[in-house]
NUZA-454821 format. One record per residue: residue number from 0; residue in three letters; chain; x, y negated, z negated of N, C-alpha, C, O in turn. Coordinates in pm, 1 decimal, always signed. Example, Ala and Ser with C-alpha at 12.3 -4.5 7.8 and 13.67 -1.06 7.14 Angstrom:
2
ATOM   resi   resn   chain         nu         nv         nw        cau        cav        caw         cu         cv         cw         ou         ov         ow
ATOM      0    ALA       A    +1319.0     +569.0     -780.0    +1230.0     +450.0     -780.0    +1320.0     +330.0     -780.0    +1423.6     +331.9     -846.5
ATOM      1    SER       A    +1285.0     +225.0     -708.0    +1367.0     +106.0     -714.0    +1290.0       -3.0     -787.0    +1340.9     -113.8     -803.9
//
This chain:
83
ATOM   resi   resn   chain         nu         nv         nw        cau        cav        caw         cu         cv         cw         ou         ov         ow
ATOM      0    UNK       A      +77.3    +3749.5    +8154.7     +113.9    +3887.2    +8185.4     +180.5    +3953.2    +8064.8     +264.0    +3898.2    +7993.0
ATOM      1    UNK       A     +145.3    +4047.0    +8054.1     +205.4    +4156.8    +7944.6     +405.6    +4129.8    +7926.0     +478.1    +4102.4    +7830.4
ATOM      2    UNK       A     +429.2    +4156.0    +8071.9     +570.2    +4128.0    +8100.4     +655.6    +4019.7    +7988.7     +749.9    +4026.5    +7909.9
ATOM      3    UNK       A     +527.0    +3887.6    +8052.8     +612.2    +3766.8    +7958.0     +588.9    +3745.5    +7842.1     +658.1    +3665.3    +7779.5
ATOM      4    UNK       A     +493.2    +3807.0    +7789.2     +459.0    +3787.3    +7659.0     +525.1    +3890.8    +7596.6     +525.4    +3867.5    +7475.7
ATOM      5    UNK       A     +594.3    +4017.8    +7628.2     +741.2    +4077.4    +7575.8     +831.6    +4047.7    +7611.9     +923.9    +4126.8    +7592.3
ATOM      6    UNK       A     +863.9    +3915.1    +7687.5    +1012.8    +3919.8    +7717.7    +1100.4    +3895.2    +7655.0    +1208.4    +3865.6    +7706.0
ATOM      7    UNK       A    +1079.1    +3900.3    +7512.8    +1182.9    +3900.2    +7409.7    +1152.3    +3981.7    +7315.5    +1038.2    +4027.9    +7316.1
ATOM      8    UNK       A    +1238.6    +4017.6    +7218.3    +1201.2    +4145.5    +7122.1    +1040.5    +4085.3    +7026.0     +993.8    +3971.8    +7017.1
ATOM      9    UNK       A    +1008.5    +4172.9    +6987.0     +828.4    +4127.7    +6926.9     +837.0    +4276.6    +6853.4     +863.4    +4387.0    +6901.0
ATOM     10    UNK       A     +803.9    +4234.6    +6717.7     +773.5    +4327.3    +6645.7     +648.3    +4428.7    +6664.6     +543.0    +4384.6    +6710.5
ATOM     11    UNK       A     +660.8    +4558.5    +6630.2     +573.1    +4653.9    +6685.7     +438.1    +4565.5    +6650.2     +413.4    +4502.1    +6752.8
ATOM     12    UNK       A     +357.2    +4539.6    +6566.3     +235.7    +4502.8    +6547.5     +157.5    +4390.3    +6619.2      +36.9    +4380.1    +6641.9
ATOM     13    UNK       A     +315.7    +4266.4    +6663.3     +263.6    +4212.1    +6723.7     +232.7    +4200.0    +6895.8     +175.0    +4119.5    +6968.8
ATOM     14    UNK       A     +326.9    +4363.7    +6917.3     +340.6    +4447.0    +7039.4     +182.2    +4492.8    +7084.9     +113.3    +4465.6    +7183.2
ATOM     15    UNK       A     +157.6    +4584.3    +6950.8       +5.7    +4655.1    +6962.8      -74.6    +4503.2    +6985.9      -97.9    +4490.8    +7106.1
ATOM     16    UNK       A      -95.6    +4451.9    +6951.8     -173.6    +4336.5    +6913.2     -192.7    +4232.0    +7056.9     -299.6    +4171.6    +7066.1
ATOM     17    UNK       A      -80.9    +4212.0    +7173.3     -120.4    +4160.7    +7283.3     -123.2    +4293.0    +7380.6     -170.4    +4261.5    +7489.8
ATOM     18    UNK       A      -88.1    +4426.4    +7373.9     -171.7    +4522.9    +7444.9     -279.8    +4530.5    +7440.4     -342.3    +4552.6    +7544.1
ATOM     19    UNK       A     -350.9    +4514.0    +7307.2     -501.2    +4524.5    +7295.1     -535.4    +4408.8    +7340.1     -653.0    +4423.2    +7373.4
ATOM     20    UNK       A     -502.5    +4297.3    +7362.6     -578.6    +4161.2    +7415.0     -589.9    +4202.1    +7572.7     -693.7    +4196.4    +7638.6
ATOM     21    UNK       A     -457.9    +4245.7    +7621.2     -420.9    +4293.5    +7798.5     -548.0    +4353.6    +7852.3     -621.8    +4312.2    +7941.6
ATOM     22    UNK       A     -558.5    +4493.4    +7754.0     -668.6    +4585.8    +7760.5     -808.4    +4552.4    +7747.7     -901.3    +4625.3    +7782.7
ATOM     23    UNK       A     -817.8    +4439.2    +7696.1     -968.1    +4420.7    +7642.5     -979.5    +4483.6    +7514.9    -1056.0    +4403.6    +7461.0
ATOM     24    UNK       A     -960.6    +4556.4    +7443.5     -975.2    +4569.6    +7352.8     -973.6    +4501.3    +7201.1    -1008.6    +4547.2    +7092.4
ATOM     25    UNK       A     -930.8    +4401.2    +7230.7     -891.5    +4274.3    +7115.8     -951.2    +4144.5    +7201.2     -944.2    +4119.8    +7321.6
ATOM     26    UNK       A     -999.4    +4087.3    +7115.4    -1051.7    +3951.8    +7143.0     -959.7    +3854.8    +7147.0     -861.2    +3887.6    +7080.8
ATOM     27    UNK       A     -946.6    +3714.2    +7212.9     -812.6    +3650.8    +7201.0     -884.3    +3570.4    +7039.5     -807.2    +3571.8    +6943.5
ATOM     28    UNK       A    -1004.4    +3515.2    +7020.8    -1079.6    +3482.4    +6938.4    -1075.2    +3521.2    +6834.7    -1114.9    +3449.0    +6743.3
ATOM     29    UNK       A    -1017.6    +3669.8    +6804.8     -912.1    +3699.9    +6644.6     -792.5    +3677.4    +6669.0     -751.2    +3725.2    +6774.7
ATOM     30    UNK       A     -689.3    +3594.6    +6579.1     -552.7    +3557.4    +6627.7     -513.9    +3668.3    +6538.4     -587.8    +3729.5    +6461.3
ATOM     31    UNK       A     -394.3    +3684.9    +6558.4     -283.2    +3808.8    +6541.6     -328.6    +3770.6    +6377.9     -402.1    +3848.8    +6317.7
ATOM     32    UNK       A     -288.0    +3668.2    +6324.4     -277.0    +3666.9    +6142.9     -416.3    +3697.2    +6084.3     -410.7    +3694.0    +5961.3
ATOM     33    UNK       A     -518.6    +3720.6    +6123.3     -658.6    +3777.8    +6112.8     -661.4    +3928.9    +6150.8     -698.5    +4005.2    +6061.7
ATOM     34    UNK       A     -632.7    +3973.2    +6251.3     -578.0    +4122.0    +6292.5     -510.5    +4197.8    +6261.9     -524.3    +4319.1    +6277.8
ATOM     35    UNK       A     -385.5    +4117.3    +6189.6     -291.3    +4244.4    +6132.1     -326.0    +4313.6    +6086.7     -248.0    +4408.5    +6078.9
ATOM     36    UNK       A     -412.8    +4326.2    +6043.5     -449.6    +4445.8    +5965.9     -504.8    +4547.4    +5976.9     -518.3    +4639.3    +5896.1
ATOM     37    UNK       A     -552.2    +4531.0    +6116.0     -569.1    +4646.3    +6205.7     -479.2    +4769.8    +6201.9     -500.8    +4883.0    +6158.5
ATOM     38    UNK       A     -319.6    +4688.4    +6288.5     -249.3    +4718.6    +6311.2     -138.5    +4882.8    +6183.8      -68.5    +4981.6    +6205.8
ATOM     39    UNK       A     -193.8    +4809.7    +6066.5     -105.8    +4838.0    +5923.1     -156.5    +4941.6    +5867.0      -90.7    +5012.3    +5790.6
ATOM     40    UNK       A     -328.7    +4973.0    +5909.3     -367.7    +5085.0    +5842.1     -409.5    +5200.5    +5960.2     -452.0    +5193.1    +6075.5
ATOM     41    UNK       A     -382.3    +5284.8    +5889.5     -411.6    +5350.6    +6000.9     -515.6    +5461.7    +6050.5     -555.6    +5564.9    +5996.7
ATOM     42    UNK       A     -548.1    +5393.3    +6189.9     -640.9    +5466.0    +6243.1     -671.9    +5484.7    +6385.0     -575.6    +5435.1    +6443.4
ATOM     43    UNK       A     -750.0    +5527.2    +6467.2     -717.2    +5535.5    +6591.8     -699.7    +5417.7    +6698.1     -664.2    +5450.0    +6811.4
ATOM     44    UNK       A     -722.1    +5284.6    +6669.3     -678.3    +5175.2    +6771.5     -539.3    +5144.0    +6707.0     -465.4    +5089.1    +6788.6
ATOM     45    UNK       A     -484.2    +5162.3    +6588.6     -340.2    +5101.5    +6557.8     -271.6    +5285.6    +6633.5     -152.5    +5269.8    +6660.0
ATOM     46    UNK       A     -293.7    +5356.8    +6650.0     -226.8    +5526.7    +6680.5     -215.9    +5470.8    +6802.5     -102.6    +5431.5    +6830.5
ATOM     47    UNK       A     -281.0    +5458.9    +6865.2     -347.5    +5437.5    +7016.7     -241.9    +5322.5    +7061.0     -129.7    +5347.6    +7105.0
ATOM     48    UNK       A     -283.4    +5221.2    +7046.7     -189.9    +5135.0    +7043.5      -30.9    +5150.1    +7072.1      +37.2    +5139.5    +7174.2
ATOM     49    UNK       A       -8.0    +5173.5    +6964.5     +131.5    +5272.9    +6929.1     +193.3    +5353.1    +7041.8     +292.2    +5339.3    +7113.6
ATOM     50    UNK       A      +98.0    +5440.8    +7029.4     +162.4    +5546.9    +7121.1     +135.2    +5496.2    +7301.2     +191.4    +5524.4    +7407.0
ATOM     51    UNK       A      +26.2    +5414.6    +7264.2      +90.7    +5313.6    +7415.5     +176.9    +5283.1    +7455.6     +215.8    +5307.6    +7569.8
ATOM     52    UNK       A     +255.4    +5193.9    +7337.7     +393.6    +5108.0    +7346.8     +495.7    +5247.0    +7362.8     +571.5    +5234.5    +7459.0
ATOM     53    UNK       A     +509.3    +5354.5    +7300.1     +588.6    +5454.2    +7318.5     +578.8    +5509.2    +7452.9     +672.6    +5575.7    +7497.0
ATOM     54    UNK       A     +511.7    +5495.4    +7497.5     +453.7    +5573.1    +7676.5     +537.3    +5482.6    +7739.8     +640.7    +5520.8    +7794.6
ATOM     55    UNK       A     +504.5    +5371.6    +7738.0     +573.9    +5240.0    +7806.4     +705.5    +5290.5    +7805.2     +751.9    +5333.9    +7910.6
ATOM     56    UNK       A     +791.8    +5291.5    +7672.2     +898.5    +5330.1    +7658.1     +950.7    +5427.7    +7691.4    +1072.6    +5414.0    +7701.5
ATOM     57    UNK       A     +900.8    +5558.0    +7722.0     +921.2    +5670.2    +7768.5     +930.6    +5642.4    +7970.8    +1008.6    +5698.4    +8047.9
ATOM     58    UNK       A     +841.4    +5557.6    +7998.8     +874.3    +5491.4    +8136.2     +954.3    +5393.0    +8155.1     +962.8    +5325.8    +8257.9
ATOM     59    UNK       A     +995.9    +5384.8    +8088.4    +1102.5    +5282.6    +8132.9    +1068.5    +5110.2    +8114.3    +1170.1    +5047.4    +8084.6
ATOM     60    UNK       A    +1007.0    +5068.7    +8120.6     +930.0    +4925.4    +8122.8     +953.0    +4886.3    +8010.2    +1014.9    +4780.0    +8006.3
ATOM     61    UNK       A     +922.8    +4938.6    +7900.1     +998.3    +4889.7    +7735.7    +1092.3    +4953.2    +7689.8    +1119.8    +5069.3    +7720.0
ATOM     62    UNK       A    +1169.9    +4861.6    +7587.5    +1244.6    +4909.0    +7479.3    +1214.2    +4889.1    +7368.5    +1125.2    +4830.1    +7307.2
ATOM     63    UNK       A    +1343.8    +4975.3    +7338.7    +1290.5    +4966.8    +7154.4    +1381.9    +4974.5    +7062.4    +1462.2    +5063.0    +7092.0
ATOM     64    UNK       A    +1414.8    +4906.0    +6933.1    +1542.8    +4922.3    +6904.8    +1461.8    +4924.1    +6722.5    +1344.3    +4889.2    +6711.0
ATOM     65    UNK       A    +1516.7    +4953.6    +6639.2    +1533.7    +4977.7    +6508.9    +1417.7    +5060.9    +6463.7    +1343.5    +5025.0    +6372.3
ATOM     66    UNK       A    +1403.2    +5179.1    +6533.4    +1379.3    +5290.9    +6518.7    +1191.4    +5257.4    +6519.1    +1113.2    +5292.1    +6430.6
ATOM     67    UNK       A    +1158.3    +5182.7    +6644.3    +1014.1    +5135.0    +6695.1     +974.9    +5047.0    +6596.8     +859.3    +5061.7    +6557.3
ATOM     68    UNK       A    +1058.4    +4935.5    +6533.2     +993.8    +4815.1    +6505.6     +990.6    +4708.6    +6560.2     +944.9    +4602.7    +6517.0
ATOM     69    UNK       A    +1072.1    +4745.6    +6725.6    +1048.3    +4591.5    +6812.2    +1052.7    +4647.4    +6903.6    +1089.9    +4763.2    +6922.8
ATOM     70    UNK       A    +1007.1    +4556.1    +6986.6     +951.1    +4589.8    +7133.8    +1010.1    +4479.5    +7228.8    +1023.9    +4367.7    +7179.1
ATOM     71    UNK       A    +1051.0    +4500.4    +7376.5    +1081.3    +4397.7    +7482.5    +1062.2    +4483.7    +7573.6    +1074.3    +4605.8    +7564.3
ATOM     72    UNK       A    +1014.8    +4386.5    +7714.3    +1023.4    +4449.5    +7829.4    +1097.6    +4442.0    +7914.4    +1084.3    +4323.3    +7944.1
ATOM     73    UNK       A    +1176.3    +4484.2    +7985.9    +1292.0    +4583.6    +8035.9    +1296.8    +4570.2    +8189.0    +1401.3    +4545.7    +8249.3
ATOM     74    UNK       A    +1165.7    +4589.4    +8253.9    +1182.3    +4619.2    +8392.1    +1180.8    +4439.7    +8430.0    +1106.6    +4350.8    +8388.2
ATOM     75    UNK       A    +1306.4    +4435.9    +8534.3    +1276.2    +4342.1    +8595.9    +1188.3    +4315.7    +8726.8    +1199.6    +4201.5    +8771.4
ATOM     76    UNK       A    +1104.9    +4399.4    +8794.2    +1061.4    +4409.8    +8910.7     +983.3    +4559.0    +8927.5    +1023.7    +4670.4    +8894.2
ATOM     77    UNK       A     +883.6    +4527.7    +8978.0     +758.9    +4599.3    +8967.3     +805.3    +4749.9    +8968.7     +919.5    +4746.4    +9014.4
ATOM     78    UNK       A     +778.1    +4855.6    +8946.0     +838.2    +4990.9    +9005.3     +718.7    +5039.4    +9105.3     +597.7    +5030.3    +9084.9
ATOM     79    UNK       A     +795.3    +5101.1    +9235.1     +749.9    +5144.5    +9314.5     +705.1    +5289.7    +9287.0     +801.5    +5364.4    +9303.7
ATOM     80    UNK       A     +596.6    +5355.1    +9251.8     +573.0    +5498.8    +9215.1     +544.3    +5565.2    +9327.7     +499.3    +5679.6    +9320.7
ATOM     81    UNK       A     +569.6    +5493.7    +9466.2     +534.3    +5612.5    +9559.6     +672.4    +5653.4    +9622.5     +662.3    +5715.8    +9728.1
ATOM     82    UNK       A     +782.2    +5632.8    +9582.8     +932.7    +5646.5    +9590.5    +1000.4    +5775.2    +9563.7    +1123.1    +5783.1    +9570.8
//
């Protein structure tokens, strides 16, 4: 789950990098040290990405601390959106 695989701080790239596996969008078959480099230049799956992890954060479910170079997740328990 996305959850546990942030449950400790994770640097933004390697943040983008198991969203895109979550999503389908990344293969597990490229490992992160083959991929970075996705992540570093930029274009619309590292933006995308990104501004994923910022959405997250804007809901509440992530944080973020040294001005979006790490990432953890936050919520302990599912949120109810029909509340």
């Amino acid at each position: 789950m996305f959850a546990e695989d942030l449950e400790d701080w994770v640097d933004w790239d390697q943040a983008a990098y198991v969203l895109g596996l979550r999503l389908g969008a990344i293969t597990a078959e490229v490992p992160f040290s083959k991929s970075k480099r996705l992540f570093w230049e930029d274009g619309p799956v590292s933006r995308g990405l990104h501004a994923a992890l910022l959405a997250l954060v804007e809901a509440g479910l992530l944080e973020t601390r040294d001005e979006e170079a790490q990432f953890r997740w936050v919520s302990t328990k599912p949120l109810n959106v029909f509340d």
